[in-house]
N, CA, C and O atoms as CSV, one atom per row, in Angstrom:
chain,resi,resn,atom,element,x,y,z
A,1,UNK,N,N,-1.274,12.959,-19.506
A,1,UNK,CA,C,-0.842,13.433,-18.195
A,1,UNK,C,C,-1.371,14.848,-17.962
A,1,UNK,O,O,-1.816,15.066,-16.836
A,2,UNK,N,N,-1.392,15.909,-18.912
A,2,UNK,CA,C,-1.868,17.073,-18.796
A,2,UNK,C,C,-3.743,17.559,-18.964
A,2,UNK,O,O,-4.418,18.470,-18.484
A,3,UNK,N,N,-3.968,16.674,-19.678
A,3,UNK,CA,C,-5.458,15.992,-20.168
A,3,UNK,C,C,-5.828,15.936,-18.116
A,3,UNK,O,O,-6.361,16.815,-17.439
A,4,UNK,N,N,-5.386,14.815,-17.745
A,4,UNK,CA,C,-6.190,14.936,-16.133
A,4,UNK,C,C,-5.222,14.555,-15.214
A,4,UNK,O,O,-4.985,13.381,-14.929
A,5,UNK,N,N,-4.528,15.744,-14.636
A,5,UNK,CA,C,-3.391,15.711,-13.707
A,5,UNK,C,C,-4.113,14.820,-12.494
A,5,UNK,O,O,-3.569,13.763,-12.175
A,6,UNK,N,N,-5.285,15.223,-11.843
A,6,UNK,CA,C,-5.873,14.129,-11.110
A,6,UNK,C,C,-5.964,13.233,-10.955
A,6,UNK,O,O,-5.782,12.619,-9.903
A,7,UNK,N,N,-6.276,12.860,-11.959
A,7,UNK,CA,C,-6.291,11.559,-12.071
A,7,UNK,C,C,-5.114,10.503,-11.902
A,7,UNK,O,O,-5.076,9.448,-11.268
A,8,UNK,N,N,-3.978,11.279,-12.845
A,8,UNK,CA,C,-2.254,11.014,-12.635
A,8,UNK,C,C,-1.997,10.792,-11.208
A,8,UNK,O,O,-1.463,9.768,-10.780
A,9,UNK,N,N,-2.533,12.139,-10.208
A,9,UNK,CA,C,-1.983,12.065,-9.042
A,9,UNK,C,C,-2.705,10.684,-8.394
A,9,UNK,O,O,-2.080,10.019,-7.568
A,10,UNK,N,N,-3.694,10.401,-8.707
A,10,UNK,CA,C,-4.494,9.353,-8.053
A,10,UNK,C,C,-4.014,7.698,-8.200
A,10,UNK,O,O,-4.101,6.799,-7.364
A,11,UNK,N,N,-3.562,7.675,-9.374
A,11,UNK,CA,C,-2.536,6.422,-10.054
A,11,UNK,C,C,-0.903,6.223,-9.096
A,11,UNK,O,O,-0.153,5.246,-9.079
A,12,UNK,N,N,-0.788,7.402,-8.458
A,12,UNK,CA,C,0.975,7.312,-8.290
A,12,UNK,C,C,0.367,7.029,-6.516
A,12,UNK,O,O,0.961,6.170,-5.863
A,13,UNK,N,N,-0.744,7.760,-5.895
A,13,UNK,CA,C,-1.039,7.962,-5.012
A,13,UNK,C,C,-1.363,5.738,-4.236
A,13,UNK,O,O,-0.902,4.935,-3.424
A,14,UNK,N,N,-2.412,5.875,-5.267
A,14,UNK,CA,C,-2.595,4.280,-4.980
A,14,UNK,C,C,-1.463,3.392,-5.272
A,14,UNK,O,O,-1.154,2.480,-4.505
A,15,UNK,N,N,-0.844,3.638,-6.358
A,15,UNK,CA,C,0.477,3.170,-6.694
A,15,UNK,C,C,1.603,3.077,-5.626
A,15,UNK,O,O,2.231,2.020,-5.675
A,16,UNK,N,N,1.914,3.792,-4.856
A,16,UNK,CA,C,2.669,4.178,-3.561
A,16,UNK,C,C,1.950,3.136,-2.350
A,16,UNK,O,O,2.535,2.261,-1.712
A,17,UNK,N,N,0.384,3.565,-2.252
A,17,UNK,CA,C,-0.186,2.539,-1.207
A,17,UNK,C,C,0.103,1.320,-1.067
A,17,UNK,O,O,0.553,0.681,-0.116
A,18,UNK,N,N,-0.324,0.932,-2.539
A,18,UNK,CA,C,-0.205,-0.439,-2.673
A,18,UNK,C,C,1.418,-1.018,-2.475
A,18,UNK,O,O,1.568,-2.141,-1.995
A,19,UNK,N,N,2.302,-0.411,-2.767
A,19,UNK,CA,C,3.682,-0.890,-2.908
A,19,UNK,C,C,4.719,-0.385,-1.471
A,19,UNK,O,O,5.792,-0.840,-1.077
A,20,UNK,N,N,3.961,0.599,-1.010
A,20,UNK,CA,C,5.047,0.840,-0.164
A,20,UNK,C,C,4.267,0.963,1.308
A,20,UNK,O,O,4.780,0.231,2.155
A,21,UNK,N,N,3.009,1.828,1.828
A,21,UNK,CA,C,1.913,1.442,3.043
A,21,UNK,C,C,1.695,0.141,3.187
A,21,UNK,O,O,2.008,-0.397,4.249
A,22,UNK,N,N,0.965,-0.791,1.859
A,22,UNK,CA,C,0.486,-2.246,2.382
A,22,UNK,C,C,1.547,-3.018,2.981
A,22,UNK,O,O,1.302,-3.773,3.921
A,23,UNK,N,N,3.077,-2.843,2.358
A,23,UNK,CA,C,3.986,-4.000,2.975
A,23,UNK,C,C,4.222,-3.579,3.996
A,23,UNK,O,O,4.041,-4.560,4.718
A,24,UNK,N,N,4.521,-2.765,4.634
A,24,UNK,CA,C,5.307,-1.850,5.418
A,24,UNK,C,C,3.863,-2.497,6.543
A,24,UNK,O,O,3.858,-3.694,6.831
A,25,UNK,N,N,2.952,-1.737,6.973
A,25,UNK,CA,C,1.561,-2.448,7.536
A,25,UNK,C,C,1.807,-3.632,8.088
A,25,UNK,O,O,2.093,-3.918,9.250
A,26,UNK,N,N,1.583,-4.706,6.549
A,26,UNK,CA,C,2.305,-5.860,7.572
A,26,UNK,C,C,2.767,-6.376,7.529
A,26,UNK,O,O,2.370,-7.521,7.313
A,27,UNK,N,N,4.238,-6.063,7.704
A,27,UNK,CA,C,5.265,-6.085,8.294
A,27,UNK,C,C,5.105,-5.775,10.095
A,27,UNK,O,O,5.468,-6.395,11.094
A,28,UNK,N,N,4.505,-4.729,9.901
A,28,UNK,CA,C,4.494,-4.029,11.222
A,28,UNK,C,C,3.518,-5.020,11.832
A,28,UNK,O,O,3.803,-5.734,12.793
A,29,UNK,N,N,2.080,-5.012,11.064
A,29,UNK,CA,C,1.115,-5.854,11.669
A,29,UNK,C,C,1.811,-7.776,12.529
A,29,UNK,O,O,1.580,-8.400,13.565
A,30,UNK,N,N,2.604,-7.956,11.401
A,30,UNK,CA,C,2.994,-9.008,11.655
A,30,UNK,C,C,4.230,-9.365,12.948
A,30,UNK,O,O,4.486,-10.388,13.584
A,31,UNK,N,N,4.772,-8.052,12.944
A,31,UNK,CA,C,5.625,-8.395,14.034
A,31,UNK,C,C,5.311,-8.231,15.512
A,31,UNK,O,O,6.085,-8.249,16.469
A,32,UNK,N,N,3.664,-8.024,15.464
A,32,UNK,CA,C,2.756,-7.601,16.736
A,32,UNK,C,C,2.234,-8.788,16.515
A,32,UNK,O,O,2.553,-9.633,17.352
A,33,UNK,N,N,1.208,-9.299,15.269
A,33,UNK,CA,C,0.515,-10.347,15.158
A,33,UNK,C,C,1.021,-11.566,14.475
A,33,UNK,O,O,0.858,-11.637,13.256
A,34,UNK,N,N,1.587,-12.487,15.074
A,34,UNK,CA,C,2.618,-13.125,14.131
A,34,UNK,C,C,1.262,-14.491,13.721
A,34,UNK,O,O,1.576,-15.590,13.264
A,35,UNK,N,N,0.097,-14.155,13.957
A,35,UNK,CA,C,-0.881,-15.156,13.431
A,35,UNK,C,C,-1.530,-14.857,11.852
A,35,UNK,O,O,-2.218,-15.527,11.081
A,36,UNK,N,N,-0.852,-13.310,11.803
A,36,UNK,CA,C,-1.637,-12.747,10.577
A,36,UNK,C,C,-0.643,-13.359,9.216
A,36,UNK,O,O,-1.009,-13.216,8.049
A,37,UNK,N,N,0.140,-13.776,9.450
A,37,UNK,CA,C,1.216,-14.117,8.789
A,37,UNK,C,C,0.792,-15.401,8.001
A,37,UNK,O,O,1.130,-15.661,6.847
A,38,UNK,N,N,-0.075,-16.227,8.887
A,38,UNK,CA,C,-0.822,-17.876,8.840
A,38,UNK,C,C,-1.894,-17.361,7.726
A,38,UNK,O,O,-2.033,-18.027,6.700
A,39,UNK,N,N,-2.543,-16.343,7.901
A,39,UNK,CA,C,-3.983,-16.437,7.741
A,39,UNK,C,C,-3.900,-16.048,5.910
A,39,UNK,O,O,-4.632,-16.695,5.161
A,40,UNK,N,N,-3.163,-15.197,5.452
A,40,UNK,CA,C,-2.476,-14.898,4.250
A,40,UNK,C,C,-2.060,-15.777,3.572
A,40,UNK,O,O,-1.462,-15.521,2.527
């Protein structure tokens, strides 16, 4: 962790995207596009 704090931050950073932006997205996407829901 102290070796490459960057890198750390970059793990929690995508880590967050992936788990908490992508659903959230669509969710949102989906309650505008309720076809995107099919296509998944």
């Amino acid at each position: 962790l102290a070796v490459q704090p960057g890198l750390f931050l970059m793990e929690i950073a995508g880590y967050y995207f992936e788990h908490v932006t992508m659903p959230l997205a669509g969710t949102i996407y989906g309650a505008f596009i309720p076809d995107i829901q099919k296509e998944i």
